[in-house]
N, C-alpha and C positions, 0 to 999 in steps of 0.2 A: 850862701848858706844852704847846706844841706837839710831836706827832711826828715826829719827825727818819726814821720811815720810814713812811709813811703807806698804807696798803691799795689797792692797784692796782686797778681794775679789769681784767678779764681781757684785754678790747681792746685795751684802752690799756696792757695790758703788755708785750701780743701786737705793737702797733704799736712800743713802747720796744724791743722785743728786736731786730726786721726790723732799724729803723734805726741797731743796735747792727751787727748782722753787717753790716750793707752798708760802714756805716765800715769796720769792722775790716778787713773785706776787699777795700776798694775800691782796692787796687794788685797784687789777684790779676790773672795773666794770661787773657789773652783765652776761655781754651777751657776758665777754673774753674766750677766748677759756680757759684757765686754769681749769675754774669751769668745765668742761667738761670730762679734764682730771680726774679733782680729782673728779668728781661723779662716771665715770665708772672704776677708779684707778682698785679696782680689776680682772674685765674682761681684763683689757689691760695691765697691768703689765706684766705680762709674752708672752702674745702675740709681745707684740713690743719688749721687748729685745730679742728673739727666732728671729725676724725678723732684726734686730741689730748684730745678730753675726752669723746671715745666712748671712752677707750681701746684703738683699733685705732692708732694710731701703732706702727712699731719701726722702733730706731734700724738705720743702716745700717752695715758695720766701716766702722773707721775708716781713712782712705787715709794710704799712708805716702809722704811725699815730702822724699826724700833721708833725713835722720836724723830726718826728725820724719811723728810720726801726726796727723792731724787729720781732724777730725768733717767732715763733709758741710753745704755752708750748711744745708739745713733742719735736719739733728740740732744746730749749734751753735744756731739760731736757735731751736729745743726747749728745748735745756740752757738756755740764756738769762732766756726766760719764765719757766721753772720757778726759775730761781736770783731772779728780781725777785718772784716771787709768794712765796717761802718765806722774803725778805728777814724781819729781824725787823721 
């Protein structure tokens, strides 16, 4: 029997997460932090997970807009990885 959740490598979870937040957030407005992300994606890809499993990463508060809080693209794109790496 096959597992139905199979062991990520850390890239390739690190790559699953990005392309998660980018969807999720790809009808945020012009001046969201996510465009940020994904303009300088290349330079900070490997900087921030280097920084992630040095554990020097900390998350940043969470922004509140209107009635609702949310994470920062990078800290959701964190929580992400960490939710597909802890998958059972």
């Amino acid at each position: 029997m096959t597992n139905p959740y199979p062991v990520l490598h850390l890239e390739h979870a690190w790559q699953l997460a990005y392309e998660w937040v980018c969807q999720r957030r790809c009808h945020y407005p012009a001046n969201a932090d996510i465009w940020h992300l994904r303009f300088h994606w290349p330079a900070l890809s490997r900087r921030l997970l280097a920084s992630v499993l040095a554990g020097n990463y900390r998350m940043s508060p969470m922004q509140v807009v209107g009635k609702h809080a949310i994470w920062s693209a990078q800290d959701a794109l964190v929580l992400k990885w960490v939710a597909l790496l802890c998958a059972p």
